[in-house]
Every structure is written in structure tokens, then in C-alpha cells.
N, CA, C and O of each residue as an XYZ file, in Angstrom:
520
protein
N     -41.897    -57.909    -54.524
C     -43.064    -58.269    -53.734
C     -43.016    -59.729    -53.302
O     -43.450    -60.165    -52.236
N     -42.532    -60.303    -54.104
C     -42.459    -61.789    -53.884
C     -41.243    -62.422    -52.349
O     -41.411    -63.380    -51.593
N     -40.255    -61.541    -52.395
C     -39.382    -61.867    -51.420
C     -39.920    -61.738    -50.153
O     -39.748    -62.654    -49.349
N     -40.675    -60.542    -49.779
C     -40.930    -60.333    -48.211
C     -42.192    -61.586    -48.174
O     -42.182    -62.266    -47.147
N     -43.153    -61.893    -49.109
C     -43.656    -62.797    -49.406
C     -43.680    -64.438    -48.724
O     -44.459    -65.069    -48.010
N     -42.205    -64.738    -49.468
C     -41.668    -65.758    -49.576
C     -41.125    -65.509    -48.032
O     -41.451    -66.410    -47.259
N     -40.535    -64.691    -47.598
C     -40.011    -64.649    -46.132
C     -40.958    -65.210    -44.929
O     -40.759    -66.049    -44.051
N     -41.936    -64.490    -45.221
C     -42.896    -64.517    -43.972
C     -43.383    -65.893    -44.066
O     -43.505    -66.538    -43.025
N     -43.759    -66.567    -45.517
C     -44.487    -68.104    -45.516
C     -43.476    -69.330    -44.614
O     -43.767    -70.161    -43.753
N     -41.785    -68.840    -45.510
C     -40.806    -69.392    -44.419
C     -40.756    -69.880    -42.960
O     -40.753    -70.972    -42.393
N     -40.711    -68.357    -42.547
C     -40.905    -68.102    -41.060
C     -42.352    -68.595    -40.096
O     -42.340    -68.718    -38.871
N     -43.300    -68.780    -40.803
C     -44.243    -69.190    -40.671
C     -44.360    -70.954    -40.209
O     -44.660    -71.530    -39.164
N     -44.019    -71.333    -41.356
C     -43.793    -72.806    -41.584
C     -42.673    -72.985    -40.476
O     -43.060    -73.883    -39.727
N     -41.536    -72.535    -40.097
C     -40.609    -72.418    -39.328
C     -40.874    -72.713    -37.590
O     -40.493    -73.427    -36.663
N     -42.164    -71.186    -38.051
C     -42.681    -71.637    -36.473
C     -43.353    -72.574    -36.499
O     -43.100    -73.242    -35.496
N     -44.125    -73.045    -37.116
C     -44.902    -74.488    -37.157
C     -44.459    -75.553    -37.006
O     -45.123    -76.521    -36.634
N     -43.121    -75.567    -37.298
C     -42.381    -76.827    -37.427
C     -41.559    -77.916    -36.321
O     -40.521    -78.574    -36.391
N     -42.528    -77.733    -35.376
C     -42.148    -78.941    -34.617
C     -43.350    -79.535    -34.183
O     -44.281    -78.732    -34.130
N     -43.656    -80.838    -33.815
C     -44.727    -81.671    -33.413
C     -45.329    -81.269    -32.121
O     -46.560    -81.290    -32.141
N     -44.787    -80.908    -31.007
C     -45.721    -80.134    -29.900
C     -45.969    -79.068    -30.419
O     -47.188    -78.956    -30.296
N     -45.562    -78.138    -30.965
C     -46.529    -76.724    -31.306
C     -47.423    -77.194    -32.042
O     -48.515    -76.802    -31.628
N     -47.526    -77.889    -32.998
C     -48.699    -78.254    -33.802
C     -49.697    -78.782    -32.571
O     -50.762    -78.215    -32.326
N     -49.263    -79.826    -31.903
C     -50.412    -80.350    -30.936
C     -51.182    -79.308    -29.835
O     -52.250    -79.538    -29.267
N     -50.275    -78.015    -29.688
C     -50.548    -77.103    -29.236
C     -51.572    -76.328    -29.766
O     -52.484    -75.884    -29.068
N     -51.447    -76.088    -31.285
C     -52.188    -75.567    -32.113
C     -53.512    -76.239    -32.079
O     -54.529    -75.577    -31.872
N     -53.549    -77.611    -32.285
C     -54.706    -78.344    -32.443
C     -55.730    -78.222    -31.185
O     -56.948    -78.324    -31.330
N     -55.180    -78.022    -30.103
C     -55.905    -78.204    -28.705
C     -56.186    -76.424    -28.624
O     -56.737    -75.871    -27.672
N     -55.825    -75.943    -29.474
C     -56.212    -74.009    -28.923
C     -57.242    -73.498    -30.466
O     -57.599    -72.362    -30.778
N     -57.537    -75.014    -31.295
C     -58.332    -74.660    -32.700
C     -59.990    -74.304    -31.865
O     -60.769    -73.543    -32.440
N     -60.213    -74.669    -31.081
C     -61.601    -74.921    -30.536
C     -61.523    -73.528    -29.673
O     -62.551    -73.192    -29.086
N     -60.745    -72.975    -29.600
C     -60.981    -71.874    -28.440
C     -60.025    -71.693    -27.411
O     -59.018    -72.395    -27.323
N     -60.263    -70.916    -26.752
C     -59.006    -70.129    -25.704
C     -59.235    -71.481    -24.516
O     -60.287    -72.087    -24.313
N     -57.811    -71.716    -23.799
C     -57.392    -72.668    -23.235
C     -56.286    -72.398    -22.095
O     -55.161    -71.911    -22.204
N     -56.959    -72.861    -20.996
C     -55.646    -72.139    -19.685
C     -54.159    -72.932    -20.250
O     -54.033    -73.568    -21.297
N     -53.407    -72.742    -19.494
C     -52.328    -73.614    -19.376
C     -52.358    -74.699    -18.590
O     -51.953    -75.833    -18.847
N     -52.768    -74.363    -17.802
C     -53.102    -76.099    -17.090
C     -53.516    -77.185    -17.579
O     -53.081    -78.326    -17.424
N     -54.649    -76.682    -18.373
C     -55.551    -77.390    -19.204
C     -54.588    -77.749    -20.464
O     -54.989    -78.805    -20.954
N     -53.537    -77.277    -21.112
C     -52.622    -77.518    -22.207
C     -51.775    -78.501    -21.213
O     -51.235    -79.417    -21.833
N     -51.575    -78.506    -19.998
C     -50.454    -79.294    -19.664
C     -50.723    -80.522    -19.415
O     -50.017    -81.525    -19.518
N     -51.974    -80.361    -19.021
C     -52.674    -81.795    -18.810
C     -52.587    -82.797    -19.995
O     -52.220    -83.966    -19.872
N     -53.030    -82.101    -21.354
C     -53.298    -82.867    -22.593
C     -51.648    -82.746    -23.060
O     -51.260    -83.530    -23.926
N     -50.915    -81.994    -22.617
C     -49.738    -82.245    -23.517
C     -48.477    -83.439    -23.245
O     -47.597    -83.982    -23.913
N     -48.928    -83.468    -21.998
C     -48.211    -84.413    -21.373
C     -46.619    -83.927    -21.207
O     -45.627    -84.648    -21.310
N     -46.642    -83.188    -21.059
C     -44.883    -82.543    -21.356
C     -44.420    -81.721    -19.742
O     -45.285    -81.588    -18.877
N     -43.324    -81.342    -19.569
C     -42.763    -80.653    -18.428
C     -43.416    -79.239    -18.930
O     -43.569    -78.934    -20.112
N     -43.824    -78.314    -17.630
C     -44.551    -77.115    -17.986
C     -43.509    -76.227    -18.584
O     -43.888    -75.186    -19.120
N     -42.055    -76.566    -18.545
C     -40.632    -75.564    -19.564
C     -40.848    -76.024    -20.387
O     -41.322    -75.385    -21.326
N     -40.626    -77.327    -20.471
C     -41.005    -77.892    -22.691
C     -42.401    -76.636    -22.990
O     -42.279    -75.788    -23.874
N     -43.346    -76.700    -22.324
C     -44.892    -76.146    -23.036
C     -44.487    -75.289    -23.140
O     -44.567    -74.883    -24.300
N     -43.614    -74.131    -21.948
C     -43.758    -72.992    -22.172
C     -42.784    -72.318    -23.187
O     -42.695    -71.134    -23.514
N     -42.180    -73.257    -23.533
C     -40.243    -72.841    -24.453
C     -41.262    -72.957    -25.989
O     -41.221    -72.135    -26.904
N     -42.148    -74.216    -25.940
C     -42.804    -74.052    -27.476
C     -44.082    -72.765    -27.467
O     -44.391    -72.116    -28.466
N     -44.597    -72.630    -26.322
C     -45.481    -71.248    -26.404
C     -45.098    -70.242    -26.632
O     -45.731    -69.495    -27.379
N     -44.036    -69.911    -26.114
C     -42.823    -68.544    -26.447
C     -42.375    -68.309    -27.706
O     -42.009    -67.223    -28.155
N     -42.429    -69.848    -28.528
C     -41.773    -69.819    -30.195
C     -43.154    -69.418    -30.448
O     -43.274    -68.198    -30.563
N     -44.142    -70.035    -30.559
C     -45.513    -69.336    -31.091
C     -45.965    -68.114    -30.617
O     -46.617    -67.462    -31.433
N     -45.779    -67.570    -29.394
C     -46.385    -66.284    -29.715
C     -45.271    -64.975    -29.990
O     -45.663    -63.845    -30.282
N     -44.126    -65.269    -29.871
C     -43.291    -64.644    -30.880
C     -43.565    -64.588    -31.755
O     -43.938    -63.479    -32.140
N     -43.588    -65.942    -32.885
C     -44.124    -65.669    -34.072
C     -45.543    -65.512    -34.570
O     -46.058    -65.963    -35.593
N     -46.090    -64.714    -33.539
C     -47.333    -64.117    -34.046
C     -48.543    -65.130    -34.219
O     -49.498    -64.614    -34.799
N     -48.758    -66.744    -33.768
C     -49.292    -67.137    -34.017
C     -50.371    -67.805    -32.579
O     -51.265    -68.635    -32.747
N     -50.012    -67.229    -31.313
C     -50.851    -67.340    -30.468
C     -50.706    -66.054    -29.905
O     -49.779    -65.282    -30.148
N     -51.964    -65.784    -28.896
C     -52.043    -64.560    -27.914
C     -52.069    -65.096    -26.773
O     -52.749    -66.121    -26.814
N     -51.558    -64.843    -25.547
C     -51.937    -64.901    -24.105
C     -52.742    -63.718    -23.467
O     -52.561    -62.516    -23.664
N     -53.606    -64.279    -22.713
C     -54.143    -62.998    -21.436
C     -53.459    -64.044    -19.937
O     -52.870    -65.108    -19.752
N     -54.093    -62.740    -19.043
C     -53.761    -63.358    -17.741
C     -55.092    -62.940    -17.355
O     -55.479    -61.862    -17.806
N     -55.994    -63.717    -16.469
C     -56.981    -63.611    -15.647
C     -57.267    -64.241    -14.407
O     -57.635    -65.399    -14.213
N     -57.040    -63.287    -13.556
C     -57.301    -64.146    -12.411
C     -55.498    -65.009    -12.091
O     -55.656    -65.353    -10.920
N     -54.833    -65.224    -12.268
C     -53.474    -65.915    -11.924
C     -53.411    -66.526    -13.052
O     -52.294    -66.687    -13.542
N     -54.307    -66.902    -13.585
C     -54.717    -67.908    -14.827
C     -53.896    -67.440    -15.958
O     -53.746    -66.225    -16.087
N     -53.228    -68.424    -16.970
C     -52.764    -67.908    -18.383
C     -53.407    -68.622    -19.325
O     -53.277    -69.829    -19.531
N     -54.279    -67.667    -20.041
C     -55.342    -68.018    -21.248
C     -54.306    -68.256    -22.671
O     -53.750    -67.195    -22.956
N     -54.019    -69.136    -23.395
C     -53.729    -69.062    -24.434
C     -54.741    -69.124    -26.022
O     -55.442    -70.132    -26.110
N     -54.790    -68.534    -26.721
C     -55.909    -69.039    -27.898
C     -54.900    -68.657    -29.242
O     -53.748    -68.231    -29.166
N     -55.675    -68.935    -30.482
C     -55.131    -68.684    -31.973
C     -55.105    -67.105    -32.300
O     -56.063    -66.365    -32.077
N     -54.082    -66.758    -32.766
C     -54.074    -65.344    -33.060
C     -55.260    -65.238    -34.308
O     -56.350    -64.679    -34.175
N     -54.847    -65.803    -35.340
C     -55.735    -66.166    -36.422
C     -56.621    -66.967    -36.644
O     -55.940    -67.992    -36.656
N     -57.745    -67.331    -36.854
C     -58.836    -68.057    -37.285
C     -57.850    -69.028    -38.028
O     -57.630    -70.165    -37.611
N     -57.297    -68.525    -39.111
C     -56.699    -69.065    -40.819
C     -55.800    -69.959    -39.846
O     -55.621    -70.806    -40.721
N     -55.115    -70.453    -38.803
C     -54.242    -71.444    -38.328
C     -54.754    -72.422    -38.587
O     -54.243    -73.325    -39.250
N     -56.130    -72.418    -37.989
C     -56.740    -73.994    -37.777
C     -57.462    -74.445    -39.337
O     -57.909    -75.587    -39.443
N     -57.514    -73.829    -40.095
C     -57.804    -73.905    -41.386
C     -56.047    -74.321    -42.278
O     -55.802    -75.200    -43.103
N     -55.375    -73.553    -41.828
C     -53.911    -74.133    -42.816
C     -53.630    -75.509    -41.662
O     -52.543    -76.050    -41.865
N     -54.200    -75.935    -40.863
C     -53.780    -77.635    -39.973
C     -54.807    -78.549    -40.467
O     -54.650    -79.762    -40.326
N     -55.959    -78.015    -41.098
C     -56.880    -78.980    -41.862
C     -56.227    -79.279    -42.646
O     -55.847    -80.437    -42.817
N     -55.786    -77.891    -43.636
C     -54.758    -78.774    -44.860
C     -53.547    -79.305    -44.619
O     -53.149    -80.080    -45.488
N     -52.908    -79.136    -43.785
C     -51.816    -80.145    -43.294
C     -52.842    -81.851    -43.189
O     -52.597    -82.918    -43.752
N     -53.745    -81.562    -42.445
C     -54.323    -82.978    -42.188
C     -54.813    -83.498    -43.849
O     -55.228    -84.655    -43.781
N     -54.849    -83.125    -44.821
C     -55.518    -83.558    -45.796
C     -54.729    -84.249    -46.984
O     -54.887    -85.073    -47.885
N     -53.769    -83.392    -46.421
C     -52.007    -83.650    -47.481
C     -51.546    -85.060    -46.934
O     -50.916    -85.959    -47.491
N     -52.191    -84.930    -45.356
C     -51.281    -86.525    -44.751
C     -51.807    -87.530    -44.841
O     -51.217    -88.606    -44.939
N     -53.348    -87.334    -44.822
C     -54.516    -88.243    -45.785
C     -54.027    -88.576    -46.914
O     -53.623    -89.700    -47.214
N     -54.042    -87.493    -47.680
C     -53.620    -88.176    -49.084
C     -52.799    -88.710    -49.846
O     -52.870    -89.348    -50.896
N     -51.543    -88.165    -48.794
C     -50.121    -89.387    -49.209
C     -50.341    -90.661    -48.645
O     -49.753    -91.566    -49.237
N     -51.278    -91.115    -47.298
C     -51.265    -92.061    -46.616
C     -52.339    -92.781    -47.770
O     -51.908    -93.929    -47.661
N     -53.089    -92.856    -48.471
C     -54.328    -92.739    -49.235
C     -53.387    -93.232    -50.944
O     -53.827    -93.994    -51.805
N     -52.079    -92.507    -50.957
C     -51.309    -92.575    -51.908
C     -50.683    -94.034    -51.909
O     -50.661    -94.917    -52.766
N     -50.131    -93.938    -50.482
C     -48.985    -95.211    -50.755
C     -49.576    -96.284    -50.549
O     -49.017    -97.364    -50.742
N     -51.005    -96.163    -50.053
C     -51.971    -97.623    -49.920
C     -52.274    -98.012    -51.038
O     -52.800    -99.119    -51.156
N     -52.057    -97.318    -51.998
C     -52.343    -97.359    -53.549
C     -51.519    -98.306    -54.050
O     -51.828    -99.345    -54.634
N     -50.036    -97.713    -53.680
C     -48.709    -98.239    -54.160
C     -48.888    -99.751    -53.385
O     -49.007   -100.689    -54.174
N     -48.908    -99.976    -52.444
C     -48.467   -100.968    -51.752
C     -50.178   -102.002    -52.290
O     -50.076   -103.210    -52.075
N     -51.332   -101.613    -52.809
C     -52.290   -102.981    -53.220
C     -51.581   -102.945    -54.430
O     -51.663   -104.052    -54.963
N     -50.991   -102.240    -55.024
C     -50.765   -102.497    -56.669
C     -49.616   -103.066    -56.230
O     -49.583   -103.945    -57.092
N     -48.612   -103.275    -55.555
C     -47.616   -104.467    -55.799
C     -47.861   -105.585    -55.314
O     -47.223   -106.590    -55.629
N     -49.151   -105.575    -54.189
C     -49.559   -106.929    -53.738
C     -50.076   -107.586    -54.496
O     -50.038   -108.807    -54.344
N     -50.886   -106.885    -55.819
C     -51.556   -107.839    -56.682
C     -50.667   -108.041    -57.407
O     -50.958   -109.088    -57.985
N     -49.489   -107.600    -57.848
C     -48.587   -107.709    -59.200
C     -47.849   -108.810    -58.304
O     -47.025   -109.453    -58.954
N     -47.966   -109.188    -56.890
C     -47.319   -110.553    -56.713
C     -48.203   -111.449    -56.368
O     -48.072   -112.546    -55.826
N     -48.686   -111.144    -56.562
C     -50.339   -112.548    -55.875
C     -51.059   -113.292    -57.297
O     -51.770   -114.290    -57.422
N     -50.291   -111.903    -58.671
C     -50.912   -112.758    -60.217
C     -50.315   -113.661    -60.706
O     -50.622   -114.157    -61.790
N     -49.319   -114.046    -59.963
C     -48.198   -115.103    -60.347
C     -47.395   -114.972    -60.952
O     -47.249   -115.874    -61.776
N     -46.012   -113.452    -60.998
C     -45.341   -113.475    -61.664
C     -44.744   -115.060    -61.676
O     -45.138   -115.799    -60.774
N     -43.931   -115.520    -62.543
C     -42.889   -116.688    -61.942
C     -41.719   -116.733    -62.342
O     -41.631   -115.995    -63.323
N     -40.596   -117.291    -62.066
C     -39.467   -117.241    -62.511
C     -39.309   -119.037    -62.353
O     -39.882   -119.858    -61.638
N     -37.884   -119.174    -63.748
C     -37.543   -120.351    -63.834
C     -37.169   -121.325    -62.316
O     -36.575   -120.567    -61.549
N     -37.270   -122.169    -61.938
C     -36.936   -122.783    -60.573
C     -35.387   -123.090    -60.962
O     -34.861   -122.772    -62.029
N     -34.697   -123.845    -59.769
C     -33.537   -124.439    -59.924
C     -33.878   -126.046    -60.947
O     -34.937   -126.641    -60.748
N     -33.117   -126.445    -61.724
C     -32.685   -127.734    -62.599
C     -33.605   -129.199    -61.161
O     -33.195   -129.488    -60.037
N     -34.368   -129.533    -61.621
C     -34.375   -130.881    -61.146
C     -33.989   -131.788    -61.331
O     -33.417   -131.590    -62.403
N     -33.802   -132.968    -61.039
C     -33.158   -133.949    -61.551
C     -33.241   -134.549    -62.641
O     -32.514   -135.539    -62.722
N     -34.001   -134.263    -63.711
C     -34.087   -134.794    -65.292
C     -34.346   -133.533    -65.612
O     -35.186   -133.426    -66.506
N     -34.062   -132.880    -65.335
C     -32.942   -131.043    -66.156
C     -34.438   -130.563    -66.392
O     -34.395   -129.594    -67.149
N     -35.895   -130.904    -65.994
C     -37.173   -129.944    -66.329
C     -36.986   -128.605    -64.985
O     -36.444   -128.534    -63.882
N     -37.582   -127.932    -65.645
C     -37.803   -126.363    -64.418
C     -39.334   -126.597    -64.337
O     -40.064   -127.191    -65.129
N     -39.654   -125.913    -63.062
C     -40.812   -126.045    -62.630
C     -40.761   -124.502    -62.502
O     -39.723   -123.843    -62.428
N     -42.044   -124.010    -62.485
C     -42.787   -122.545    -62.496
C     -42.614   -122.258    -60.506
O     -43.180   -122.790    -59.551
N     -42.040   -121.669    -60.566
C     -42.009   -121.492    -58.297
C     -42.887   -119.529    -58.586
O     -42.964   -118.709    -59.501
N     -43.217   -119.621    -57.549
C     -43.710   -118.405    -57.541
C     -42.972   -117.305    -56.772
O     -42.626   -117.681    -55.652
N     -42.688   -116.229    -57.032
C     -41.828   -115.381    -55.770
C     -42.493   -114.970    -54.589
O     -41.874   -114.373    -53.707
């Protein structure tokens, strides 16, 4: 049970995995969206949009209609724009993480470690700070 499982989360993540489909994703979380209207915000050649629309609705994760000449794209699933919150929350919280890392070494150099200086001329060391 676990393999076909493990397959599909793969393939999933797979299709997700480039930075315009995600931005694609994000602009179709609010609701169904022409293509025009995606090309405008995507800023891309309408073959780039349409080569990453083709990977997503292959993999099952957008629908198209046609109305009117028009091509409607929207989320196959509700659960997309809910698994891109948690993408957004994970990137919060490593960003949230390493701000952590980076005040805790600013203070561990701002408390004054010190190291010995070079010999002055009557052989005393002076405290230099790094």
C-alpha cells in the first residue's frame, strides 16, 4: 500500500516542481482564470505558459474549459492551494530559522569574544576584538 502511495506523492511534488507552475498555481488559488489574464501576470512567452500548463494538467492538477474562444484555467483540487500554504509556512519558518542563527552569532561577536593581539613593543598583548 505504501508504494503506489509513495509514487503518486513523488509525481506530485514532481509536477510541482518548478517556480512558474507554482506561480501558476498561486494566481488560479482564487478561482478560474483566462489565459490572457495568466499571461499578463506571468510575464513569460505564451509557449513557456503553455509547456508549464500542459505539465499541470497532465498531472491532474489543473482543468481547462473553452468558452467563447476563451481558455479558462482553474485548480483541479481545492487541497492545492492548501498544500502552497504549507509550502509558504515551511519557507517562513526556515527564513524565521536562520534569522535565529545569524542574531545568535551577531551577539556571540558583539560580547567581545577576544583573542591575544600581535607582541607590542615591550612584549605586553593587548585584548583586539574580532
Amino acid at each position: 500500500m505504501a508504494e503506489p502511495l509513495h509514487r503518486f506523492k513523488s509525481e506530485l511534488f514532481k509536477t510541482l516542481g518548478h517556480p512558474l507552475r507554482i506561480h501558476i498555481l498561486e494566481l488560479l488559488r482564487g478561482g478560474e482564470v483566462s489565459v490572457r489574464a495568466l499571461l499578463r501576470e506571468l510575464d513569460v512567452e505564451p509557449s513557456t505558459a503553455s509547456q508549464q500548463l500542459g505539465v499541470l494538467r497532465t498531472g491532474g492538477i489543473v482543468e481547462s474549459r473553452r468558452a467563447d474562444g476563451t481558455v479558462y484555467y482553474r485548480l483541479r483540487d481545492p487541497l492545492v492551494a492548501e498544500l502552497l500554504d504549507v509550502g509558504r509556512r515551511v519557507f517562513g519558518k526556515q527564513v524565521l530559522d536562520l534569522q535565529h542563527v545569524l542574531a545568535a552569532q551577531k551577539r556571540a561577536e558583539g560580547q567581545g569574544r577576544t583573542r591575544p593581539a600581535r607582541r607590542l613593543n615591550r612584549g605586553r598583548r593587548a585584548a583586539v576584538k574580532r
